[in-house]
C-alpha positions, 0 to 999 in steps of 0.5 A, a space after each residue: 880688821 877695825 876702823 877707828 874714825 876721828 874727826 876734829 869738825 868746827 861747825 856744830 851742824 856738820 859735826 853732827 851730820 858726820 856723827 849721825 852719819 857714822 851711827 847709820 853706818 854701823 859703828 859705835 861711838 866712843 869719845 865725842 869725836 872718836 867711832 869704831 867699827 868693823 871693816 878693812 880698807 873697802 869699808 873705810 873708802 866706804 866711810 871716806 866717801 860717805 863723810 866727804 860731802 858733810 865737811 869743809 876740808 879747808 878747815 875741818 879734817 876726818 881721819 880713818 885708821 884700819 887697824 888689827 881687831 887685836 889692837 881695839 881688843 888690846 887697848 887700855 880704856 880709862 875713864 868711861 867710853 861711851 860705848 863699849 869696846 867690843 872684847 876690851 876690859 872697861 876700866 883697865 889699869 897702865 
């Protein structure tokens, strides 16, 4: 299983305690707002609870999917991630 966390955060010193955060969790950063991990349901409550504290839920939200490790291997990057996908071809085509 994987995670997958997006965030959409308005004030620049929580977006970057949210990001930080996450790196020191263990996942990989792969678009501004976009991290991927490993885990299953455990670990996302694990990142949920982590991240609570560090946003204004009025304004701000975090949303973190648990998904098949198939669908991260499967996905289809354009452009340049800024990390890699672990068992994705950079650069694959539609």
């Amino acid at each position: 299983m994987r995670l997958i966390v997006i965030y959409d955060i308005s004030d620049n010193e929580s977006r970057e305690r949210v990001a930080r955060r996450l790196k020191l969790m263990g996942l990989a950063r792969v678009q501004r707002s976009a991290f991927v991990g490993v885990g299953g349901v455990a670990r996302a409550k694990d990142v949920a609870r982590a991240v609570a504290p560090l946003i204004d839920a009025s304004t701000d939200s975090v949303i973190v999917f648990v998904v098949p490790g198939r669908s991260v291997r499967e996905a289809f990057v354009l452009g340049t991630p800024m990390a890699p996908l672990e068992g994705v071809r950079p650069y694959a085509t539609v």
